[in-house]
C-alpha positions as CSV (number, residue, x, y, z in Angstrom):
1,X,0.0,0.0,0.0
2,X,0.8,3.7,-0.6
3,X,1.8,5.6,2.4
4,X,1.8,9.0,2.7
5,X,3.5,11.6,5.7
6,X,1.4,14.6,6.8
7,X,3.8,16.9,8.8
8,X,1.4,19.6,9.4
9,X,1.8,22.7,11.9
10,X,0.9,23.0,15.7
11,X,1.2,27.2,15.0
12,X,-2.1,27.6,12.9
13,X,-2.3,25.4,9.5
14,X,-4.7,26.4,6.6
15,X,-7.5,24.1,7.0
16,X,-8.0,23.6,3.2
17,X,-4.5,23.3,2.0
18,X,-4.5,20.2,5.0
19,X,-8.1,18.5,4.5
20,X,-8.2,18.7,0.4
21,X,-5.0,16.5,0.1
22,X,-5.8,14.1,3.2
23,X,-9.3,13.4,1.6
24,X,-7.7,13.2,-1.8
25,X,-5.1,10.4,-0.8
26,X,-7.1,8.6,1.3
27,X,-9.2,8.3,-1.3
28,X,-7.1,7.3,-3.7
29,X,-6.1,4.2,-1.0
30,X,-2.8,5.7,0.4
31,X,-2.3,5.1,3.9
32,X,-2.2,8.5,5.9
33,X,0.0,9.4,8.8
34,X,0.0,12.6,10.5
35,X,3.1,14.0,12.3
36,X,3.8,17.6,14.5
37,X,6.9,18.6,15.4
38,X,5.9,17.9,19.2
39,X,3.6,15.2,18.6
40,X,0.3,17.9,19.7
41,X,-2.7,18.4,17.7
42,X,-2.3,20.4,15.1
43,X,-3.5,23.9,15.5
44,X,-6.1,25.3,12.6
45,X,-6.5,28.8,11.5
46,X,-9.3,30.2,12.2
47,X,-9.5,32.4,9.6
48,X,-9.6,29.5,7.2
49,X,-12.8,27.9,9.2
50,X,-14.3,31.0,8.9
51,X,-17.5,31.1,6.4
52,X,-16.6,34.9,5.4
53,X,-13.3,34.1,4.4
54,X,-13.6,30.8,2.8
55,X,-18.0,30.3,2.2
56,X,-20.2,27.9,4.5
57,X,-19.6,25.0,2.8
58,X,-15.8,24.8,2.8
59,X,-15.9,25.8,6.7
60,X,-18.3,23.6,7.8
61,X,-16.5,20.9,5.8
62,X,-12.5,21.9,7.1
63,X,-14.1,22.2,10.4
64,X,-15.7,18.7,10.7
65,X,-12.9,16.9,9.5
66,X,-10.5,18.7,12.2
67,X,-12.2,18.3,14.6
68,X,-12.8,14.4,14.3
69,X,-10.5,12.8,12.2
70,X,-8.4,10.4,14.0
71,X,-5.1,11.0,12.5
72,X,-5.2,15.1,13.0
73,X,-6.0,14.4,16.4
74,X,-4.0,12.1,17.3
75,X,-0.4,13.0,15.5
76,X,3.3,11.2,15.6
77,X,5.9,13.8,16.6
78,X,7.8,14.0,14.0
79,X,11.2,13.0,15.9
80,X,9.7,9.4,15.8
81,X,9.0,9.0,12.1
82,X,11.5,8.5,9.3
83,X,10.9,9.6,5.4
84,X,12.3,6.6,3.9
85,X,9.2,4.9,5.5
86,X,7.0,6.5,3.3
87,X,5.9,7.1,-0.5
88,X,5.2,11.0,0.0
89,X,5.8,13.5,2.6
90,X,3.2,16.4,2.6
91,X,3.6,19.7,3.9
92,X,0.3,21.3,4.3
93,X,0.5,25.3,4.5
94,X,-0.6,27.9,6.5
95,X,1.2,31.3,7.7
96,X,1.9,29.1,11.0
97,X,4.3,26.8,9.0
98,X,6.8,30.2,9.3
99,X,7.2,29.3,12.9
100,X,7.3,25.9,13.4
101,X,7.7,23.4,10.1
102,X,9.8,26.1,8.0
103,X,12.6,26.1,11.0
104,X,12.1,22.5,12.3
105,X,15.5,20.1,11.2
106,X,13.2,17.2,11.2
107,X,10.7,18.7,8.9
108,X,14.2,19.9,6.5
109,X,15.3,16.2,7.1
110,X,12.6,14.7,6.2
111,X,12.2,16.9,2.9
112,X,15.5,15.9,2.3
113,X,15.4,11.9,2.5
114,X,12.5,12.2,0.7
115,X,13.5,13.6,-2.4
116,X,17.0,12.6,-2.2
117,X,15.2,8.8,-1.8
118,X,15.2,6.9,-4.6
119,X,11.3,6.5,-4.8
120,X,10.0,9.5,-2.9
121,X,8.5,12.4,-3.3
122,X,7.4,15.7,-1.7
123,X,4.6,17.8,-2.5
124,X,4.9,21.3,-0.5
125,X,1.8,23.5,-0.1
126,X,1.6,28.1,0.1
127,X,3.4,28.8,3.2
128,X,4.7,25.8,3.9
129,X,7.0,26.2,1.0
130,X,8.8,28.5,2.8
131,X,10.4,25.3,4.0
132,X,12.5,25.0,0.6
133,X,14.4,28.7,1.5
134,X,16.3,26.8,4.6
135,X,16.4,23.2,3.6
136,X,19.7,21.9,2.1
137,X,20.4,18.3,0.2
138,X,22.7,15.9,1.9
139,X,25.9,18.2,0.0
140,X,25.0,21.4,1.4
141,X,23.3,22.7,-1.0
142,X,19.6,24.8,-0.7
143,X,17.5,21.7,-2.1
144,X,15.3,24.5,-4.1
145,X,18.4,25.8,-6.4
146,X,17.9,25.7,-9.7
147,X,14.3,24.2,-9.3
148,X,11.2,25.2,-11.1
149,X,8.4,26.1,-7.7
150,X,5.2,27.9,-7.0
151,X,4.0,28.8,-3.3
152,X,2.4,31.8,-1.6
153,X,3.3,35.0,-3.7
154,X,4.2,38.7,-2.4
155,X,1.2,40.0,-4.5
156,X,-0.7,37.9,-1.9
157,X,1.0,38.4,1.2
158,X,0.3,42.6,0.9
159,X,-3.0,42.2,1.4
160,X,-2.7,40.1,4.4
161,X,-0.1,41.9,6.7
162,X,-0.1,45.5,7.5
163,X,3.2,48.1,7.0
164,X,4.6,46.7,10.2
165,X,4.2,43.2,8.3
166,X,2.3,42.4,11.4
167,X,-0.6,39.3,10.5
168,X,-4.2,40.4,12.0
169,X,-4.2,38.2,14.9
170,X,-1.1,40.9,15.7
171,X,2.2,38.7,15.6
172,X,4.8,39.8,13.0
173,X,5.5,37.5,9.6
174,X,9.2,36.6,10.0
175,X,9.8,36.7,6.4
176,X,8.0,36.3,2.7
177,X,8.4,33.0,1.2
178,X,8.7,34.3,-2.3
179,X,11.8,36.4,-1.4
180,X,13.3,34.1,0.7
181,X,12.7,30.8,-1.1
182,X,13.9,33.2,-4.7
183,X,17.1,34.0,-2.8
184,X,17.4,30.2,-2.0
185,X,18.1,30.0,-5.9
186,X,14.9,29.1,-7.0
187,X,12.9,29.3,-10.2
188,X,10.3,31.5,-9.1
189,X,6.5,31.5,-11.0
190,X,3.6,31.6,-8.9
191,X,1.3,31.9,-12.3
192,X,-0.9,34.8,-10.8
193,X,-3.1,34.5,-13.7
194,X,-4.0,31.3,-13.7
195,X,-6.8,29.8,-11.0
196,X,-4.2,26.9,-10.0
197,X,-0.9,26.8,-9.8
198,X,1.0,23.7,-9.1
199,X,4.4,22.9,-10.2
200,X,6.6,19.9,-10.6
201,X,10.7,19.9,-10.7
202,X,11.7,16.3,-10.1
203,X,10.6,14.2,-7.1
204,X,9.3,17.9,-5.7
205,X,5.7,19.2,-6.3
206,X,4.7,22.4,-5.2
207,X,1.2,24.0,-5.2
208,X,0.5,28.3,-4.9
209,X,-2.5,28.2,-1.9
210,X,-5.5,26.9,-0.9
211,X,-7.5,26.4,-4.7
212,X,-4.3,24.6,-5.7
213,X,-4.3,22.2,-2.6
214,X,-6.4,19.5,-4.8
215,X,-5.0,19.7,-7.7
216,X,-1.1,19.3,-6.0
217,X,-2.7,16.1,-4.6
218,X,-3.6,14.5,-7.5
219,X,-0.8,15.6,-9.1
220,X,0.6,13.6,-6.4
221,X,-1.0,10.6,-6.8
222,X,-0.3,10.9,-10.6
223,X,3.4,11.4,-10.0
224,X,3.0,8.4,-7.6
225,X,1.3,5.9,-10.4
226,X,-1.7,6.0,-7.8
């Protein structure tokens, strides 16, 4: 069977960008395991349960499946789980990945075993691909260099955080993952024009936010022979 690793965040993940892929896979038959860097419950946004930001339906939806699925509420911390142990490791976004997943070794380790692995992948979601500006392979090199990515654009990110780049529940963004995943060496193109974005560079796929969070997972699977 297919096994997939969810390392998702304990600081405030985006409910969509988590739930779309774990339905997605599961679906698909691939055996889901969740992870947090301290082996807590992950920690949701609210703002992406709320019905004016995201509509009724997707809230209620997001909501339910935090709230009772088995696996988010009951995670592995991710000390205690190994990369090479699994087909995929997913990295669901959320502005909370900045200040936990993005600076966590084990989340860079396992993003590293699993695409330096001969079978595995990655698939790395909005914020969380922040991760690829401070992850480096097993030479010492940024793992992003010279790769072809997509995640949460600057265009975005203005209309979220104020002049003081301060977020609305009042704690300050320690950085933009477009600049700092660009000066990592990457190949930059977030596709602002298109409804979806999702990129593939090797064993790596990347998807822009929340409307792209599907169509990264079955990109997934695809890339998977799922």
């Amino acid at each position: 069977m297919t096994k997939a690793l969810f390392v998702v965040s304990e600081e405030g993940y985006w409910g969509e960008e988590c739930v779309e892929p774990l339905e997605t896979l599961s679906n698909a038959g691939v055996e889901v395991t969740v992870a947090t860097p301290s082996g807590g419950p992950p920690v949701i946004d609210e703002r992406s349960i709320d019905p004016e930001q995201v509509g009724e339906e997707t809230a209620e939806r997001v909501r339910e499946v935090h709230e009772t699925d088995e696996r988010l509420n009951d995670p592995v911390p991710l000390a205690d789980v190994h990369a090479e142990d699994y087909d995929a490791v997913v990295f669901p976004g959320g502005h909370g990945t900045e200040w936990d997943i993005n600076q966590d070794r084990h989340a860079r380790a396992a993003l590293r075993e699993a695409i330096e692995g001969e079978e595995g992948k990655a698939m790395v979601v909005c914020h969380a691909v922040g991760l690829l500006a401070f992850a480096r392979d097993s030479h010492g090199a940024f793992i992003v260099n010279g790769r072809e990515v997509t995640g949460f654009p600057n265009a975005w990110e203005e209309g979220i955080v104020d002049e003081n780049d301060c977020m609305p529940d009042g704690r300050k963004l320690p950085y933009w993952v477009e600049d700092e995943v660009k000066e990592a060496g990457a190949e930059w193109d977030a596709e602002l024009d298109s409804d979806t974005s999702v990129t593939v560079d090797g064993d790596l796929v990347t998807g822009r936010g929340p409307e792209s969070s599907r169509a990264a997972a079955e990109t997934l699977l695809s890339e998977l022979g799922v």
